[in-house]
N, C-alpha and C positions, 0 to 999 in steps of 0.2 A: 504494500500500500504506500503509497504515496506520502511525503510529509505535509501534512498542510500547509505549514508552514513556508512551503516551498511556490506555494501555489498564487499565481498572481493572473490579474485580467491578460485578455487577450490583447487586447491593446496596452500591448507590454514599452511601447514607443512613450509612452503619456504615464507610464508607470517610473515613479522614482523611488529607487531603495538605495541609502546612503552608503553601505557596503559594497553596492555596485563596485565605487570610485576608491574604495579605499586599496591604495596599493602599499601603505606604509603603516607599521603597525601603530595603531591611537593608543593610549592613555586610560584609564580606566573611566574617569572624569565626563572626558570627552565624549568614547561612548557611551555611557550611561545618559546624553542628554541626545547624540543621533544617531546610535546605532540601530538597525532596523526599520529605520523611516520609508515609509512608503507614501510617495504623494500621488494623488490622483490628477484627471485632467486638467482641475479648475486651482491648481498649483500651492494648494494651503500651507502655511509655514506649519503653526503646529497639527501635529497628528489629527487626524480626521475619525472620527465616533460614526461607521456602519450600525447602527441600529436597525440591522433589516434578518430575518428570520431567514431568506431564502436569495440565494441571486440567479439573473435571467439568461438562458441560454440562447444564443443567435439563432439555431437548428435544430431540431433530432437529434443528426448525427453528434452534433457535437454537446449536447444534453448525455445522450446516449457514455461519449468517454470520458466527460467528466464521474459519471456514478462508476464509469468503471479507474477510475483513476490514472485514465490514462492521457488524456489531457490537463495541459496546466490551468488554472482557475478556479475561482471557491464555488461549491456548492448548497452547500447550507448551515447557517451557523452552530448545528452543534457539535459539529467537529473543521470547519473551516470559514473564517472572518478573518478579513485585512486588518479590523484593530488590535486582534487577537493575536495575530500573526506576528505583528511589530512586537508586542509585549514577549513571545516566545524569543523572538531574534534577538533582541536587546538582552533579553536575560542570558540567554545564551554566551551573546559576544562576551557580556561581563563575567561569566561564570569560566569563560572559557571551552566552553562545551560546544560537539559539532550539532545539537539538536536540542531544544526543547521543547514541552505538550505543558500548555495551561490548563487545570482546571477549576472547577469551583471554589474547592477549599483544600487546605492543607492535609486535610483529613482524607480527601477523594484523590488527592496525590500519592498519596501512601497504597491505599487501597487500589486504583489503577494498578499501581506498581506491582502488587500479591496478584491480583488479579490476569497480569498481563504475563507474570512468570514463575508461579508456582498449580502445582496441581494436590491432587489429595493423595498422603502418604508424604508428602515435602515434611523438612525442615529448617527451622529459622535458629540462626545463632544473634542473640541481642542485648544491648546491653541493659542494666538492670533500670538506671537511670534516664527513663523515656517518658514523652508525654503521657500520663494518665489515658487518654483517649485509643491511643497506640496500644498499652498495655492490655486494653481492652477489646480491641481489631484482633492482638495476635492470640492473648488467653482464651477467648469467649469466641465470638465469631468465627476466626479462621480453624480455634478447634473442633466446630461442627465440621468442617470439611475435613478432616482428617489431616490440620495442617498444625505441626507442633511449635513448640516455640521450646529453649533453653536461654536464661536469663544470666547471664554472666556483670564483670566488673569490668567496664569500660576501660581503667586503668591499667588492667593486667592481661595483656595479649597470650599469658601463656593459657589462662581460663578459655579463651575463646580457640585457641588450636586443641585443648582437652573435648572440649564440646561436640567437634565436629564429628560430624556422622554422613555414612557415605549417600546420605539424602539430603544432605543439607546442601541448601539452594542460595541461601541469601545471609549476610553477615549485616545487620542494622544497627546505624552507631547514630547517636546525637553528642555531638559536640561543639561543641558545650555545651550539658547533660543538664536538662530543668529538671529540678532546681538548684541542683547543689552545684552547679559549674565543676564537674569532675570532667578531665580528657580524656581522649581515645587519642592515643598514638595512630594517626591513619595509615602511615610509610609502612608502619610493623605488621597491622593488618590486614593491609593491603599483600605482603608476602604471603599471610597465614591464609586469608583469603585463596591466593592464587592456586598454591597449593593444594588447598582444598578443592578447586576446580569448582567457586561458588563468586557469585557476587558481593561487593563491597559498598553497602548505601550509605551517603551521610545524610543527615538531616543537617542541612545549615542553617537553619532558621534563625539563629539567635548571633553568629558571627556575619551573615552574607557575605556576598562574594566581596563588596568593602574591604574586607577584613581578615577572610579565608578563601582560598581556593580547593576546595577538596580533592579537584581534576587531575590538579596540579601536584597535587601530594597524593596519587594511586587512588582515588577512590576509582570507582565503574557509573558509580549514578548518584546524582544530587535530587535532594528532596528540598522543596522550600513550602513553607506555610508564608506566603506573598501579604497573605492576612497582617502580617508582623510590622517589619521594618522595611519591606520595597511599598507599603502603603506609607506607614510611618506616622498615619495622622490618624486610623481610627474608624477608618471609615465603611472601606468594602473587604469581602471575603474573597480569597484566591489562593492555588496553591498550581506547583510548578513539579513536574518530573520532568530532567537533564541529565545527557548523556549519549552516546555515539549515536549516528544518524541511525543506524541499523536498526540498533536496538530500542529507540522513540518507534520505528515505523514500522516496525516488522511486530513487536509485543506491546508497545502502550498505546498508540495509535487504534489499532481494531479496539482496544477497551474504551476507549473515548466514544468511537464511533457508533459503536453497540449499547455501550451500557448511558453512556449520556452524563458523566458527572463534569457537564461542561463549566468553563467559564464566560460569561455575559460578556458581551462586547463593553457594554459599560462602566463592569468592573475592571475590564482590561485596560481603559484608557486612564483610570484615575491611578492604576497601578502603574504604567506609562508616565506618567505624572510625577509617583513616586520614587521611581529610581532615578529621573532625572537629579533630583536633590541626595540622593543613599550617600554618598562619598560624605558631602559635606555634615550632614546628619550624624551619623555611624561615628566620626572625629568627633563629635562635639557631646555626645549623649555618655561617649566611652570616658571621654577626659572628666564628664560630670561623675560616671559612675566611681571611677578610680577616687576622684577628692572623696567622695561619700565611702567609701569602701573605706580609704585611711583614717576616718573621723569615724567609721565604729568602731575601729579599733580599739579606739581611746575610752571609746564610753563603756561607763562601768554597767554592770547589767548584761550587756552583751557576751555570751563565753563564748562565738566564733564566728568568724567574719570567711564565706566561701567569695572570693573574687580572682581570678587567674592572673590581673594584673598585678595582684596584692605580690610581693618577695617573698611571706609567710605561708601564699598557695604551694601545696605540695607538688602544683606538677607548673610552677612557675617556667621552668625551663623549658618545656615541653611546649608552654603557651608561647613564649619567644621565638620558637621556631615556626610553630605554624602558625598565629596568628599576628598579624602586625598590631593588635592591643586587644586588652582583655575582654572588651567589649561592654555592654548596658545593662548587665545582668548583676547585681549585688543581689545575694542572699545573705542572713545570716542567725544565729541561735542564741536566743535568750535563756539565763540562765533562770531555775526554779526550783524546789524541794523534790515535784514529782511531774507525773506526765499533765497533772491535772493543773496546778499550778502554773506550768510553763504555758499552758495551754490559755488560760485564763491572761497571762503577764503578755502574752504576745495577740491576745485578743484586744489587750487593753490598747496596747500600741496601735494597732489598725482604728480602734474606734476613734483616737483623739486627733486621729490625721484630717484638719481639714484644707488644706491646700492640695497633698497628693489621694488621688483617685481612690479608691477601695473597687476595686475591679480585677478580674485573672486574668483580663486581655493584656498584651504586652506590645511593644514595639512603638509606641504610641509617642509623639513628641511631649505628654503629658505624662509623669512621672504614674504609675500602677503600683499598688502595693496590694497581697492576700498572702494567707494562708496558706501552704500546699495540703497540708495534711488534710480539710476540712472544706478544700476548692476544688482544685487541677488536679490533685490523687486523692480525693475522697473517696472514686469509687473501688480503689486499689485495696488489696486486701493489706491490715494490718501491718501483715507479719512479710511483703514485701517491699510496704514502704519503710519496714523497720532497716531490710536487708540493704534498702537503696538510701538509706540516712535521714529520711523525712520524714523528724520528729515535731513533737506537738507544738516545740517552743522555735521554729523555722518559720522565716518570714523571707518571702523573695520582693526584691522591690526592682522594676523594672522604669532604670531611670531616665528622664527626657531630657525637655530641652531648656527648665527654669532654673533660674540661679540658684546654685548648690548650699545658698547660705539660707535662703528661705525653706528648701526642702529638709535641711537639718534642723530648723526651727522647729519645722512641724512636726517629726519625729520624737524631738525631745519633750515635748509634750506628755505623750505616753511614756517615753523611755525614763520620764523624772518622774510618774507616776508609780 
């Protein structure tokens, strides 16, 4: 099948895609504001919004080889639109990747992904430290189909080469791992991977390409929840599978096309929107989280501050190599008598906040602060949020774009409570 992605009007003369021209390689910057541009006839600077369900074919015949995909040009939007297209291309140039597939949500990015390459009797090597909702695709759901999952420790690759079993299909890492900001060495398990004769996903969600390349350090396929920081403000839902043309067109493509967990052209243009700013953002949000990271250091109450930029993070050096900064993630643990207490002492903090958010969503130019235990892994059973470190007195604050002296005000509130 065809990549949609690839696919442009017939009057390809009046069609402008700014990668056409590029003979010399851009800056990350740069493309992130035009890489993927496609202009239509009537010559629009910025990106153009197709809000149209279906596009018109000259003829039969040529009706007829567009469904077969054998002519270039879009079809129908839920698996092929020009605004969709640009947001694929761009994420791509940025990510480094020779393909990427939009869909709805972070969540339907994943799920495409299982869907596009695993069958029943498969298994999954993963690490312990994943989205709540994840944990629940691979436990619950995917073990109706007879698709297992082993939960290992992000930071120790020798766990994840123990694991492997001669059914094992896919190695799934997030790193940096909500909530505790724990790594995965990608380079090492990318070997462990190879060997195994299985695939290598990251979830970059929480560093983007800003800040990490997964590509670039062995991984095989990038996962993004687009929902986060390539929106950045809060606004629409998206997520992104990237990775070799083949493998977009040949395994995630038909699941697009069949199952439908598209994403809205409309969504795609505000996402559009938001990676044009990701560079400058992603610098500015990381340099807030870092001063806030060293300032709980200090504060008494607190017994541990999880941030990779921090020199105190255990895999500080690790963070140095793959990431160019720790990124907007500050979690950290309040100290208490017992589970209940900490549970209560780190409730108190979320209620006196009233400057930053009380919200799970993250990525957001406005500073987010929850719970995990009682939000994002509530529905996680106990005893393996125990396993993956997310205790009752863990608080993740996902920091934006307001000045770092006001958001420690608001903090100290509860934390002098």
């Amino acid at each position: 099948m065809q990549n949609p992605a690839t696919r442009f009007s017939t009057r390809a003369e009046r069609v402008f895609c700014c990668q056409a021209y590029m003979t010399d390689p851009l800056n990350f910057d740069t493309l992130a504001v035009r890489a993927g541009t496609i202009r239509s006839e009537f010559g629009e600077h910025s990106e153009a919004l197709f809000l149209t369900s279906s596009f018109v074919f000259e003829n039969a015949a040529q009706a007829a080889e567009r469904f077969q995909a054998q002519g270039e040009g879009f079809v129908y939007s839920r698996f092929s639109n020009p605004t969709v297209a640009m947001f694929q291309d761009r994420l791509a140039a940025l990510e480094g990747a020779e393909a990427c597939l939009a869909t709805a949500s972070g969540m339907s990015a994943i799920l495409s992904l299982c869907l596009g390459t695993l069958k029943a009797g498969d298994h999954i090597v993963s690490s312990h430290s994943i989205f709540g909702a994840t944990v629940q695709l691979f436990s619950t759901l995917l073990a109706r189909f007879e698709i297992s999952t082993t939960y290992v420790s992000s930071s120790q690759p020798e766990q994840w080469r123990k694991a492997v079993r001669p059914n094992t299909r896919l190695f799934y890492l997030e790193t940096p791992s909500n909530p505790m900001a724990e790594l995965g060495d990608i380079a090492a398990l990318k070997e462990i991977a190879r060997s195994a004769g299985c695939l290598l996903v990251v979830d970059n969600c929480f560093c983007t390409p800003a800040l990490q390349r997964p590509i670039e350090l062995g991984a095989d396929v990038v996962i993004h929840s687009a929902t986060k920081y390539i929106d950045g403000q809060g606004r629409v839902l998206g997520g992104a599978v990237l990775g070799s043309k083949s493998f977009i067109q040949d395994l995630i493509a038909p699941v697009l096309r069949t199952a439908g967990p598209s994403l809205s052209p409309f969504n795609a243009w505000v996402l559009l929107k938001g990676l044009e700013t990701l560079g400058i953002r992603m610098e500015r949000q990381s340099a807030n989280a870092l001063a806030l990271a060293q300032w709980l250091e200090s504060v008494p109450g607190v017994e541990r501050v999880h941030y990779p930029g921090l020199t105190s993070h255990r895999q500080f050096e690790l963070a140095k190599r793959q990431q160019s900064t720790g990124g907007a993630i500050v979690s950290f643990e309040v100290s208490g008598s017992d589970d209940e207490d900490k549970r209560a002492r780190a409730w108190r903090i979320v209620d006196q906040c009233k400057l930053i958010s009380i919200t799970a969503n993250l990525g957001d130019t406005r500073t987010t602060i929850t719970h995990p235990a009682t939000t994002t892994h509530g529905r996680v059973s106990a005893e393996a949020r125990l396993v993956a470190g997310i205790g009752e007195g863990l608080l993740r604050i996902a920091v934006g774009l307001e000045d770092v002296g006001d958001l420690q005000e608001d903090l100290s509130r509860g934390l002098r409570a």
